[in-house]
BAFIKOL-686916 format. One record per residue (C-alpha): chain; y, z, x; residue in three letters; residue number from 1. Coordinates in nm, 3 decimals, always signed. Example, Ala and Ser with C-alpha at 12.3 -4.5 7.8 and 13.67 -1.06 7.14 Angstrom:
# residues 2
- chaine:c2:c3:c1:residu:num
- A:-0.450:+0.780:+1.230:ala:1
- A:-0.106:+0.714:+1.367:ser:2
# end
This chain:
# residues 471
- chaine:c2:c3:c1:residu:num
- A:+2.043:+1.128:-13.210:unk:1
- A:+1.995:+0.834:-13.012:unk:2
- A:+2.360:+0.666:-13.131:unk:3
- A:+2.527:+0.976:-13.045:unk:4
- A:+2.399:+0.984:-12.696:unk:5
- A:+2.657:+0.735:-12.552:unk:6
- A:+2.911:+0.933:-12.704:unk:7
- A:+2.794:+1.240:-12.569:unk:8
- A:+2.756:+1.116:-12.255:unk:9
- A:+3.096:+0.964:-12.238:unk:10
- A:+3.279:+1.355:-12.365:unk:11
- A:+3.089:+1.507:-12.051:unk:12
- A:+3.201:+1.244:-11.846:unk:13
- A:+3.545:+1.307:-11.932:unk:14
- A:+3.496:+1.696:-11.943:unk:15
- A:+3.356:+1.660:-11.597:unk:16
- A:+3.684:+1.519:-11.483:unk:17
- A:+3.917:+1.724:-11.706:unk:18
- A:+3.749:+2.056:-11.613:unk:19
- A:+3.827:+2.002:-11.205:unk:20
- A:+4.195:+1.859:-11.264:unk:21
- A:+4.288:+2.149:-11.469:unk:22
- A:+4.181:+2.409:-11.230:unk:23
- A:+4.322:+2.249:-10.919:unk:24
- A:+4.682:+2.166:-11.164:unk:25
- A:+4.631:+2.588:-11.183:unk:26
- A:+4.549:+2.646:-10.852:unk:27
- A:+4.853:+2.447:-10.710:unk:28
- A:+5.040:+2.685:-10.977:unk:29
- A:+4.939:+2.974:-10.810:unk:30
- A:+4.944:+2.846:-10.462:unk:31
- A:+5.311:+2.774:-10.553:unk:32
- A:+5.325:+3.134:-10.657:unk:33
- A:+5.237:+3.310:-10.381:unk:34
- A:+5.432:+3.090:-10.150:unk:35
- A:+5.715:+3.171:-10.330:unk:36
- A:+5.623:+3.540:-10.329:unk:37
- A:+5.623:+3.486:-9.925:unk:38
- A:+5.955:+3.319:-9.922:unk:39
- A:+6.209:+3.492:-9.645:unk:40
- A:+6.423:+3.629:-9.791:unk:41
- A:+6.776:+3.543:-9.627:unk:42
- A:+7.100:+3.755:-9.576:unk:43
- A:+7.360:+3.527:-9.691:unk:44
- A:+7.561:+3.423:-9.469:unk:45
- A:+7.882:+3.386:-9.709:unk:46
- A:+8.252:+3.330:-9.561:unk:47
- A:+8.565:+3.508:-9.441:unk:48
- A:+8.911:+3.555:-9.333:unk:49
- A:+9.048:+3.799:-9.117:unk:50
- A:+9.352:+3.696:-8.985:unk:51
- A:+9.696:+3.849:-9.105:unk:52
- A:+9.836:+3.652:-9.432:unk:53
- A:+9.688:+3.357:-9.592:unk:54
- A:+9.386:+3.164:-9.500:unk:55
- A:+9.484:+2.841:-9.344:unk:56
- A:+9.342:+2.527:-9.436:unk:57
- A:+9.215:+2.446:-9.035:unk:58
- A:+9.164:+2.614:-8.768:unk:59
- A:+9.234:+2.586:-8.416:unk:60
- A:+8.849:+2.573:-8.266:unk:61
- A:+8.923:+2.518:-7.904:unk:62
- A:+8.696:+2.762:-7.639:unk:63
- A:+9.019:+2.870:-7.419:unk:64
- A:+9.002:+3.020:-7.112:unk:65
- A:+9.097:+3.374:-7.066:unk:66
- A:+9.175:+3.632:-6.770:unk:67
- A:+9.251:+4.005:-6.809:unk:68
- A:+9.613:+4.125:-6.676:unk:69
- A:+9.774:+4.451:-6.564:unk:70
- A:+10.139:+4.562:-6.524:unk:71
- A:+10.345:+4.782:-6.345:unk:72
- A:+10.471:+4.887:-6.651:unk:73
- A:+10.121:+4.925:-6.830:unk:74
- A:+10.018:+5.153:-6.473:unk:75
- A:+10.345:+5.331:-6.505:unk:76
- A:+10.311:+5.443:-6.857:unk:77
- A:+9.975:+5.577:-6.819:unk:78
- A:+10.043:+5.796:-6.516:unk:79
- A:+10.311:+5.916:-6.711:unk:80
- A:+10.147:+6.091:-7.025:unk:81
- A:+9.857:+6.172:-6.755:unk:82
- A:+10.067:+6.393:-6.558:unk:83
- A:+10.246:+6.501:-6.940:unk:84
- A:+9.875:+6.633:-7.052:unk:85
- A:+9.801:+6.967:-7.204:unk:86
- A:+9.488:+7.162:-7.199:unk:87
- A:+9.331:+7.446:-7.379:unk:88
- A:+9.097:+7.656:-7.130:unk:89
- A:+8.724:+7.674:-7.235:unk:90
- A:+8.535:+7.965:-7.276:unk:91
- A:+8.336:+8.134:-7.017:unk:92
- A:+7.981:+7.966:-6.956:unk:93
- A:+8.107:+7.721:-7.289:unk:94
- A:+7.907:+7.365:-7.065:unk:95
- A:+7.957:+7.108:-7.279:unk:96
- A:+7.818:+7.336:-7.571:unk:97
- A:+8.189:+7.318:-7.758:unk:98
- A:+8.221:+6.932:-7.645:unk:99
- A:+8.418:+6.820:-7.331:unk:100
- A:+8.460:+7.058:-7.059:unk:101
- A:+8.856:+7.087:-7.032:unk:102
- A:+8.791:+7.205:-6.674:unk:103
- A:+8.544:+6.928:-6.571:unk:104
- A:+8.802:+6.737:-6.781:unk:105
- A:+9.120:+6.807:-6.572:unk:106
- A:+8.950:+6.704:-6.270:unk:107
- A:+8.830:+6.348:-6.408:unk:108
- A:+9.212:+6.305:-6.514:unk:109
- A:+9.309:+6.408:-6.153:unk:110
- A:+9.050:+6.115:-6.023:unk:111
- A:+9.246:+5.885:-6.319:unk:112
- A:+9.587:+5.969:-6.205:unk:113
- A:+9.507:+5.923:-5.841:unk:114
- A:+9.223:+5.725:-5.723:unk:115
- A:+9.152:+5.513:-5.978:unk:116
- A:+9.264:+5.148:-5.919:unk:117
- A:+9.278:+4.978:-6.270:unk:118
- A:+9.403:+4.662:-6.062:unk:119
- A:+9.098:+4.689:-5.858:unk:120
- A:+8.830:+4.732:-6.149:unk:121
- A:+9.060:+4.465:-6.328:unk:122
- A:+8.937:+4.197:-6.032:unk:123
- A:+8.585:+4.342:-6.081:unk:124
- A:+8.639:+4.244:-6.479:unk:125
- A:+8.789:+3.916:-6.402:unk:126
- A:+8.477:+3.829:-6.150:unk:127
- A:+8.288:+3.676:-6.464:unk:128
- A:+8.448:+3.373:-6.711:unk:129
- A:+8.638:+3.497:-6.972:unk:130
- A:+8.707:+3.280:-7.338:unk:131
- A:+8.893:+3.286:-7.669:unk:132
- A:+8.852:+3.136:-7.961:unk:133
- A:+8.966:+3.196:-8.303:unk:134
- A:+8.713:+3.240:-8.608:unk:135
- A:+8.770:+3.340:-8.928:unk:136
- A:+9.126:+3.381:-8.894:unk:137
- A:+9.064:+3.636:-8.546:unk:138
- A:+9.082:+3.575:-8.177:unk:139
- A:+8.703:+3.653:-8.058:unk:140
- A:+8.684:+3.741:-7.680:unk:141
- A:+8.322:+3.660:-7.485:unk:142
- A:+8.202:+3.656:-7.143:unk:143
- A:+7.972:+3.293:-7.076:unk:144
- A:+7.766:+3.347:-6.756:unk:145
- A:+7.557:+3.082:-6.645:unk:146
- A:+7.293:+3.123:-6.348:unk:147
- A:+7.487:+2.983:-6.024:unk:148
- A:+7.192:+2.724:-5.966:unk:149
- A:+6.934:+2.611:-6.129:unk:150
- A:+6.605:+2.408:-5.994:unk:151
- A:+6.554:+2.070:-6.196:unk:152
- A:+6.284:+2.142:-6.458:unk:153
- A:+6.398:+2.555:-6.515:unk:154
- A:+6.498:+2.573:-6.869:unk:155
- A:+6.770:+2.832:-6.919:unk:156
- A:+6.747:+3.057:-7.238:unk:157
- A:+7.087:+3.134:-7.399:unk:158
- A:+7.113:+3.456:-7.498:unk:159
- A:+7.372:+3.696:-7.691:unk:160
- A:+7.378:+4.027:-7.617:unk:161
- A:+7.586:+4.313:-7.842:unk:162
- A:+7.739:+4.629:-7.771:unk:163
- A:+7.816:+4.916:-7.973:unk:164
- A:+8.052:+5.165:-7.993:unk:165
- A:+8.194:+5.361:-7.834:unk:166
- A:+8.090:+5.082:-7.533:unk:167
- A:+8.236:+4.746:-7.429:unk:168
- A:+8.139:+4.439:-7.291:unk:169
- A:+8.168:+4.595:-6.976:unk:170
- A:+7.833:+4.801:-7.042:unk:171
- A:+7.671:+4.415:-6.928:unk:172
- A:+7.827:+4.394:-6.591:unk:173
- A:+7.515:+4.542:-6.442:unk:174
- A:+7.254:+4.363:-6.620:unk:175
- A:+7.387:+4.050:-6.603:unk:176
- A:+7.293:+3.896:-6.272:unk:177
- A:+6.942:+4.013:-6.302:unk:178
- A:+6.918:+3.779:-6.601:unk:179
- A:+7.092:+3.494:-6.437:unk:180
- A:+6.975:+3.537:-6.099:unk:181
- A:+6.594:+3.722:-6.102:unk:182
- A:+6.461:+3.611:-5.833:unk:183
- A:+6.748:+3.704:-5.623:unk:184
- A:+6.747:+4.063:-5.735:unk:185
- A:+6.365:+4.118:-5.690:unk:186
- A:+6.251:+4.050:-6.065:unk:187
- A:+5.994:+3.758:-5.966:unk:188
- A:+6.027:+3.410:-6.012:unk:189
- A:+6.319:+3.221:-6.220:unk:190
- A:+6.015:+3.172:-6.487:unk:191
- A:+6.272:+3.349:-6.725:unk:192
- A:+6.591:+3.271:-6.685:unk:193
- A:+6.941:+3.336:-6.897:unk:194
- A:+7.291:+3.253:-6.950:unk:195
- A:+7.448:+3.520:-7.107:unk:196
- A:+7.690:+3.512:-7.384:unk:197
- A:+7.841:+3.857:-7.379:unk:198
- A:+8.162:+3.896:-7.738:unk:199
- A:+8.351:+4.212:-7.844:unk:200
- A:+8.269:+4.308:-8.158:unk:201
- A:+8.645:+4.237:-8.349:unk:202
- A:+8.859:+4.507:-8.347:unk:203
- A:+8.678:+4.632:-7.967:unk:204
- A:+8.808:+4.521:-7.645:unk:205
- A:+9.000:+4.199:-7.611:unk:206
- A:+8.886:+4.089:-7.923:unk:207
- A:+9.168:+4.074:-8.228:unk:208
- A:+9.121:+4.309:-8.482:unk:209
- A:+9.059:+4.232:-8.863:unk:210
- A:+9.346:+4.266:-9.068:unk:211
- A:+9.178:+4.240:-9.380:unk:212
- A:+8.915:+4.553:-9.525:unk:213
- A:+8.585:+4.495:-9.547:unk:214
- A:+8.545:+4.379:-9.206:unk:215
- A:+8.154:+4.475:-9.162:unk:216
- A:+7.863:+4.409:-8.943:unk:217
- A:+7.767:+4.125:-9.150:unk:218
- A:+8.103:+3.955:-9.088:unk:219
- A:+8.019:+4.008:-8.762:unk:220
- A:+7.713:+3.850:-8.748:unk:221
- A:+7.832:+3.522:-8.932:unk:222
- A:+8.093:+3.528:-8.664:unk:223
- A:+7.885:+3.508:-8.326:unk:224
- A:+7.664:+3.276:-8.520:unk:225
- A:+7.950:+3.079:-8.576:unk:226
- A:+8.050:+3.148:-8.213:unk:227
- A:+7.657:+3.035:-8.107:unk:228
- A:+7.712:+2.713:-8.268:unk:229
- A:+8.066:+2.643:-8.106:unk:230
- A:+7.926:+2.704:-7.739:unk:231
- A:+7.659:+2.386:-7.871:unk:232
- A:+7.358:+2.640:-7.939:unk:233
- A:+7.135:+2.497:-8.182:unk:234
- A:+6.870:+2.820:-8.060:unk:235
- A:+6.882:+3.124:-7.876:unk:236
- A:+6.780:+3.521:-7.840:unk:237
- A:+6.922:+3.814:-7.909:unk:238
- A:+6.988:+4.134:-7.739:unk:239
- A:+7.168:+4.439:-7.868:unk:240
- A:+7.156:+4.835:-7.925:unk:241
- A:+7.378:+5.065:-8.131:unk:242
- A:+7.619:+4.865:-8.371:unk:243
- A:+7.474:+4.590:-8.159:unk:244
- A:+7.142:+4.633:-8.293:unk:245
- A:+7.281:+4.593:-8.609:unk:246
- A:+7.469:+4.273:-8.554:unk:247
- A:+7.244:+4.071:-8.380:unk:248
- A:+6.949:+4.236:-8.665:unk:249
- A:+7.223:+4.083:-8.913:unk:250
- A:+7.221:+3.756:-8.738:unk:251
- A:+6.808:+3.740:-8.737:unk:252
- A:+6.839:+3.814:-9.156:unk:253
- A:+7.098:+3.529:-9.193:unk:254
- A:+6.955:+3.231:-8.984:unk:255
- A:+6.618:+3.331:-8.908:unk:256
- A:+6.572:+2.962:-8.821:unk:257
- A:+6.836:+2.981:-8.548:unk:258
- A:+6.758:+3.292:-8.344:unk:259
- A:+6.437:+3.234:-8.097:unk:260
- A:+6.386:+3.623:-8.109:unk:261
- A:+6.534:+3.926:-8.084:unk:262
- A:+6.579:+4.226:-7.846:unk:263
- A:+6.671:+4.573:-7.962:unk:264
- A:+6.698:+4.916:-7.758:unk:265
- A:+6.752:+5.115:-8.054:unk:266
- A:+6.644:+5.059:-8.429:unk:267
- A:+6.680:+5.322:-8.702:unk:268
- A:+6.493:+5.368:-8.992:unk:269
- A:+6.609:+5.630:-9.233:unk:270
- A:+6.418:+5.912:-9.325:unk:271
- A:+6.341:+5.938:-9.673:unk:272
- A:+6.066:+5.865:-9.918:unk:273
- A:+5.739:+6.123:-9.934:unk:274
- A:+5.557:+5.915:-9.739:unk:275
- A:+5.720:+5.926:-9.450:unk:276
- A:+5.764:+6.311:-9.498:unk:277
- A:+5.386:+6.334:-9.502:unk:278
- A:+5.361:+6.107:-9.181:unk:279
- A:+5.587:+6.363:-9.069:unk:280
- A:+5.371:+6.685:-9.121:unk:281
- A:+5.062:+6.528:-9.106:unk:282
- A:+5.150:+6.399:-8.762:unk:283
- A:+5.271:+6.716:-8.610:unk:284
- A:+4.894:+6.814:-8.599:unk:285
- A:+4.706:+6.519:-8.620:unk:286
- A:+4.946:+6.232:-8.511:unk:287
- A:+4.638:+5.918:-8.461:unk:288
- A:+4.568:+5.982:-8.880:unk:289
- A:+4.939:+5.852:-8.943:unk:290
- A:+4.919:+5.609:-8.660:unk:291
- A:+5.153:+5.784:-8.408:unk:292
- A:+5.090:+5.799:-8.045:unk:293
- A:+5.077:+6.106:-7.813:unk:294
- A:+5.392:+5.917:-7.687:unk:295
- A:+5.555:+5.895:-8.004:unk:296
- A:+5.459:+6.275:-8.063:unk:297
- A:+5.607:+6.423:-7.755:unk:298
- A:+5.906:+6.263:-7.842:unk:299
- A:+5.925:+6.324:-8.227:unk:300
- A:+5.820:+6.677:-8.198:unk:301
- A:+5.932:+6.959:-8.239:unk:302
- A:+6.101:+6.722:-8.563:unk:303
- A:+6.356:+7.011:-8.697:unk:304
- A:+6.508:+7.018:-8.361:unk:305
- A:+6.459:+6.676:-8.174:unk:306
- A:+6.616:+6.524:-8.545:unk:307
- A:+6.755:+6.738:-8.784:unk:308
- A:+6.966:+6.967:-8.508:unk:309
- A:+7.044:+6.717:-8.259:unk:310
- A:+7.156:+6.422:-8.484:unk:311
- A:+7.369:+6.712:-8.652:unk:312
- A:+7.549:+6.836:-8.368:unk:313
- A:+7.587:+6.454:-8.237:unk:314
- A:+7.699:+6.287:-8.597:unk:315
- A:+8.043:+6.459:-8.650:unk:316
- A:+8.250:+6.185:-8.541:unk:317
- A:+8.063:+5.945:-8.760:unk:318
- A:+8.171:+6.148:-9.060:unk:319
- A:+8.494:+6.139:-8.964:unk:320
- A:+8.512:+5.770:-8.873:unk:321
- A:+8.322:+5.684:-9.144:unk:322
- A:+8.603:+5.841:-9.405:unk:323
- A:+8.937:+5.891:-9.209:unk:324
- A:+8.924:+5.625:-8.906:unk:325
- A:+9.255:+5.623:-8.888:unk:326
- A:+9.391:+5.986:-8.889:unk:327
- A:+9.184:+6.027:-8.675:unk:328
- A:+9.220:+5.804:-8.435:unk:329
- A:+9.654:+5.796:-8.462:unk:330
- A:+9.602:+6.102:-8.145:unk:331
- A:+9.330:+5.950:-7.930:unk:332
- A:+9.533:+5.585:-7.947:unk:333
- A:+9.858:+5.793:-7.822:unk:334
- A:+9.653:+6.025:-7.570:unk:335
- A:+9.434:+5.874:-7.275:unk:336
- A:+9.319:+6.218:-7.187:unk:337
- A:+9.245:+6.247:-7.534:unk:338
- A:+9.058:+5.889:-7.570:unk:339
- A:+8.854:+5.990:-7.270:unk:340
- A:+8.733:+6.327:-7.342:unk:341
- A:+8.632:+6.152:-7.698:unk:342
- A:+8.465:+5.882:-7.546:unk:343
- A:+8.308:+6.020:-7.221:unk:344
- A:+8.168:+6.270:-7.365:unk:345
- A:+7.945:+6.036:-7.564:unk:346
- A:+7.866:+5.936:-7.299:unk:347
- A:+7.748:+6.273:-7.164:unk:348
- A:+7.499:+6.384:-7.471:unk:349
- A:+7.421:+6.020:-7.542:unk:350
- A:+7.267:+5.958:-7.203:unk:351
- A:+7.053:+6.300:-7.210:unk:352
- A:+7.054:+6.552:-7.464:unk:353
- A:+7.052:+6.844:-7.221:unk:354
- A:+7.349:+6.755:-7.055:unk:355
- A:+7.539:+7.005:-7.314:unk:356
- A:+7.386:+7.247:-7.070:unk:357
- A:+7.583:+7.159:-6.797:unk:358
- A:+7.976:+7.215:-6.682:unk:359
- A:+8.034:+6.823:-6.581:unk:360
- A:+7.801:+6.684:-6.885:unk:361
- A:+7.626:+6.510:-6.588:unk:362
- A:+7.778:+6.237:-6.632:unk:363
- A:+7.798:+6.124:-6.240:unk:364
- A:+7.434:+6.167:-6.235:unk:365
- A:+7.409:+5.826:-6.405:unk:366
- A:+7.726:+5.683:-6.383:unk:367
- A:+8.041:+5.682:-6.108:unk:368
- A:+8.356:+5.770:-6.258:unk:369
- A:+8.509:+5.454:-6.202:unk:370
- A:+8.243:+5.236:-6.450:unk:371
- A:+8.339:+5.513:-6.769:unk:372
- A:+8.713:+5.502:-6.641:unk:373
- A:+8.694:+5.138:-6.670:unk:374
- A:+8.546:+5.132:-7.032:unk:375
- A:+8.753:+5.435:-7.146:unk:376
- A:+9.071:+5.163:-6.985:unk:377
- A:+8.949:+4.880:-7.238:unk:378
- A:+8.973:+5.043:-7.519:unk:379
- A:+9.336:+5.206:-7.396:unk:380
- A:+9.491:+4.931:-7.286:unk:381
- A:+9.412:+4.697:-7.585:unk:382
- A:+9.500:+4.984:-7.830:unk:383
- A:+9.161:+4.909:-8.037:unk:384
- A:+9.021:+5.294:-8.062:unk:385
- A:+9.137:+5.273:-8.402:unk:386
- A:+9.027:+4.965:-8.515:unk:387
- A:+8.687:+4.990:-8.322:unk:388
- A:+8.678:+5.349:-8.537:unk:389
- A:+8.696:+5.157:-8.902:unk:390
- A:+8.380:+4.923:-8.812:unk:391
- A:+8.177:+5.262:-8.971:unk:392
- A:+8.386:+5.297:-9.269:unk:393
- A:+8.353:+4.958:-9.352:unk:394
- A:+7.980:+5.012:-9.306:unk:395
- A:+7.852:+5.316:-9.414:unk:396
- A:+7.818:+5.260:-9.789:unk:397
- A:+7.677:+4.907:-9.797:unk:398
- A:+7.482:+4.821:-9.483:unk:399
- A:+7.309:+5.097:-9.315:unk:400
- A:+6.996:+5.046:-9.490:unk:401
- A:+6.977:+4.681:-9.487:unk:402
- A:+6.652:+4.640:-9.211:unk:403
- A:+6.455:+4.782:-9.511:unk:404
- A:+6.597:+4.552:-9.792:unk:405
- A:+6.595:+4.259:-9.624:unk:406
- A:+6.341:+4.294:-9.384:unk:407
- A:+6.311:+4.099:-9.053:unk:408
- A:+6.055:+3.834:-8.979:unk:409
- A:+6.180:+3.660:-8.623:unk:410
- A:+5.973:+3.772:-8.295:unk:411
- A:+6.135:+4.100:-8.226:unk:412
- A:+6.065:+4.319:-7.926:unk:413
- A:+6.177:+4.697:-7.924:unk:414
- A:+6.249:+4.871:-7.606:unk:415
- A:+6.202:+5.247:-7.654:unk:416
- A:+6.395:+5.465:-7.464:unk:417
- A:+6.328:+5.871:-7.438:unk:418
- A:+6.670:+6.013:-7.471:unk:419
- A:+6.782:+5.785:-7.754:unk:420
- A:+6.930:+5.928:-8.048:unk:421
- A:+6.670:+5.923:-8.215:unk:422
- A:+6.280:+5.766:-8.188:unk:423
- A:+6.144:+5.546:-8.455:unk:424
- A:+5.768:+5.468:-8.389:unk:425
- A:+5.607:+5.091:-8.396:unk:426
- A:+5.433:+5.235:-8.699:unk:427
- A:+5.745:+5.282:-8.884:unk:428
- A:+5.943:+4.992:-8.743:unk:429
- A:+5.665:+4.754:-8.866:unk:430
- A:+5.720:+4.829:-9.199:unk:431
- A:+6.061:+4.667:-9.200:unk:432
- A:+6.007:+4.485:-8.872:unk:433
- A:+5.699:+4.223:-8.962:unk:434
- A:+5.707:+4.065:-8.634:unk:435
- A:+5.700:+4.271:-8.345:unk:436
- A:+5.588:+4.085:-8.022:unk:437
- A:+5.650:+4.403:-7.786:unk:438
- A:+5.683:+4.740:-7.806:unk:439
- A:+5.719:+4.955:-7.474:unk:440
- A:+5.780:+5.305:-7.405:unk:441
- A:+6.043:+5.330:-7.087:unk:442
- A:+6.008:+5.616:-6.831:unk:443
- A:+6.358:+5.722:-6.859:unk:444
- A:+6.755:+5.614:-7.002:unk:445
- A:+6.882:+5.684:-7.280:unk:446
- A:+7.144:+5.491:-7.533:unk:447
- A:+7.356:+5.309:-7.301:unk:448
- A:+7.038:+5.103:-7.200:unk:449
- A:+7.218:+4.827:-7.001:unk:450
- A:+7.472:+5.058:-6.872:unk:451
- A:+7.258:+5.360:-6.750:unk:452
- A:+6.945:+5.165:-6.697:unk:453
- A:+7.007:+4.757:-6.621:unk:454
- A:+6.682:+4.704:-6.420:unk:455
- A:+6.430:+4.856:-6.678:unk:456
- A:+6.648:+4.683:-6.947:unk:457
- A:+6.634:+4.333:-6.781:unk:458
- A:+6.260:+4.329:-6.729:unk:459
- A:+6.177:+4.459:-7.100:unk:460
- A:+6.384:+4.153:-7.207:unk:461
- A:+6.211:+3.922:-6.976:unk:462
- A:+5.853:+4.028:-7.008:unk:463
- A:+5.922:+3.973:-7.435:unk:464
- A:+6.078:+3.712:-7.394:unk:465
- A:+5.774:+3.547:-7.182:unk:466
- A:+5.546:+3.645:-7.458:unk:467
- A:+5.776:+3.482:-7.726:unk:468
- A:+5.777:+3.165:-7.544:unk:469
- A:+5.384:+3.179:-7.517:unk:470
- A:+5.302:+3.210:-7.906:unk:471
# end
């Protein structure tokens, strides 16, 4: 017994070092593990070509300067098939219950023909810098504004902001100079202060349609990040509601490590799954036990007609733009009367749902009739109805549920708006949306935030923003 003690003591010795390596060699395994359980899980950011033929082998990269033009001729044509309209005569008490008013509509194309001063409104575009560069094969149109001064010390967040359709850049004008310029338009101090980066989504506006298929959000978002990093942005924030929200959501999924946060006035999550149809009942009674607030209930509820009626009566045109863009869209790209009645009156039901109710859609109650003239004249003079019409066909298979796939881990801040098409809780939004910095509740607008509502719109981006930069 006593011979075999050295040897016994030397096995323990070795058993006391063998024991501890092996479990930390298995607790680094699992470590490893569950980091690579956590791992982000990217949108890929892939490649593309757009332009008409073959790809070239380099491309022309220059930021050019750019300025919006008129023409007699362009003026004259217009007035033309304005005063060669036809109209069918609503029926009695009919509102906007059977879509635009053709009496309320007559008069707005009387305004058009005779008031209206595209050349005027054309200065009023011009007022900001205008660029062009090609990406992808495409000519990709932006507004850069920068704040007019800036005190030594101020740093000056860049930020991209997206529209949707059926909007322009133009839906910015407003908000822009109470990002650049806060203190001069009552918002506090310059602690926050932007330069804004404002594109057209390719195929809107002044910026060259694809003429390839396939063109989709997430071609989009590849190309402002590739726009991001031509202006020399290494970071920056994001801003963006309707097919905006979806781009600059994109853009978040591809470089998370690139976008500082992100901004969105509208985020939809799809209804579907028994869970959420449980949150649904349940919360009808008892909304706290599925984590809604009274907030989220007034707006949710009654569900069968705030959702299932209302997104029915408003989602026609995405069926049809979503299957036959272009039939479709061959009459509205020959008829401004016709492109405005489809577009305005959007922006009618969009901005409150109870505006079916009345004769003029209320639509001067939020806006003056030379702001929608001006957007409805961006889409008509650049001939891109049609082309802004295929962005949902080339979407609506493949992308619209890609929030919940992919998820989204970047600070995020969600501006909630009551006459939105629709109201997605914080307690459903976190479920995709991991990160949520802010979430507020606004008194009023609806889903033209920056358009109908600049002022609340500016300070919800400011305010998360602030917090963002505070983590």
């Amino acid at each position: 017994t006593i011979l075999h003690l050295p040897r016994s003591f030397e096995f323990s010795q070795k058993k006391g070092v063998l024991v501890p390596a092996a479990a930390l060699g298995v607790g680094g395994m699992l470590v490893c593990w569950l980091i690579s359980r956590r791992k982000i899980k990217t949108l890929e950011m892939g490649d593309g070509w757009w332009g008409a033929g073959e790809k070239k082998l380099k491309e022309d990269e220059r930021i050019r300067p750019f300025r919006i033009e008129t023409s007699d001729k362009e003026i004259q044509d217009l007035h033309h098939r304005l005063d060669q309209a036809r109209y069918a005569p609503p029926l009695e008490g009919a509102a906007f219950h059977y879509g635009f008013n053709s009496d309320y509509l007559q008069k707005v194309v009387a305004y058009w023909r005779n008031q209206f001063d595209w050349r005027k409104q054309v200065e009023i575009l011009n007022k900001y810098p205008h660029f062009q560069t090609t990406i992808e094969g495409i000519d990709i149109h932006f507004i850069h504004v920068k704040p007019p001064h800036i005190p030594p010390g101020q740093t000056v967040y860049p930020l991209l902001m997206v529209h949707g359709w059926p909007g322009s850049f133009y839906e910015f004008y407003k908000i822009i100079p109470l990002l650049t310029e806060p203190a001069q338009h009552g918002l506090g101090e310059n602690d926050i202060v932007f330069e804004v980066i404002c594109p057209s989504i390719p195929g809107y506006g002044f910026s060259e349609a694809p003429h390839q298929k396939g063109f989709d959000s997430i071609a989009a978002a590849r190309i402002f990040h590739k726009l991001m990093k031509r202006l020399g942005f290494k970071e920056y924030y994001l801003q963006g509601g309707d097919w905006g929200s979806q781009i600059t959501t994109n853009m978040a999924q591809m470089l998370p490590q690139s976008v500082k946060g992100l901004h969105l006035n509208v985020v939809f999550i799809p209804l579907r799954g028994l869970g959420r149809l449980l949150s649904v009942m349940i919360g009808a009674y008892v909304p706290w036990l599925v984590g809604l607030t009274r907030e989220d209930a007034r707006r949710m509820y009654p569900f069968i007609e705030k959702n299932f009626y209302y997104i029915l009566r408003e989602s026609g045109y995405f069926h049809l733009q979503a299957t036959k863009p272009d039939t479709a869209g061959c009459g509205l790209n020959d008829s401004p009367v016709g492109l405005a009645a489809y577009i305005l009156e959007k922006f009618s039901t969009w901005t409150n749902r109870s505006s079916v109710q009345k004769d003029d859609g209320g639509l001067e109650s939020k806006y003056s009739l030379d702001d929608l003239l001006t957007n409805v004249m961006i889409y008509w003079v650049t001939s891109s109805i049609v082309s802004s019409m295929r962005f949902y066909k080339e979407n609506i298979v493949k992308n619209l549920n890609i929030l919940e796939r992919y998820g989204l881990r970047v600070p995020t801040g969600i501006a909630a708006f009551p006459e939105e098409l629709t109201h997605t809780p914080r307690t459903w939004a976190k479920e995709s949306i991991k990160n949520i910095v802010s979430y507020t509740y606004l008194p009023r607008g609806g889903h033209f935030a920056a358009f109908e509502e600049p002022r609340l719109l500016a300070q919800d981006i400011r305010q998360f923003v602030r917090k963002v930069e505070q983590l």
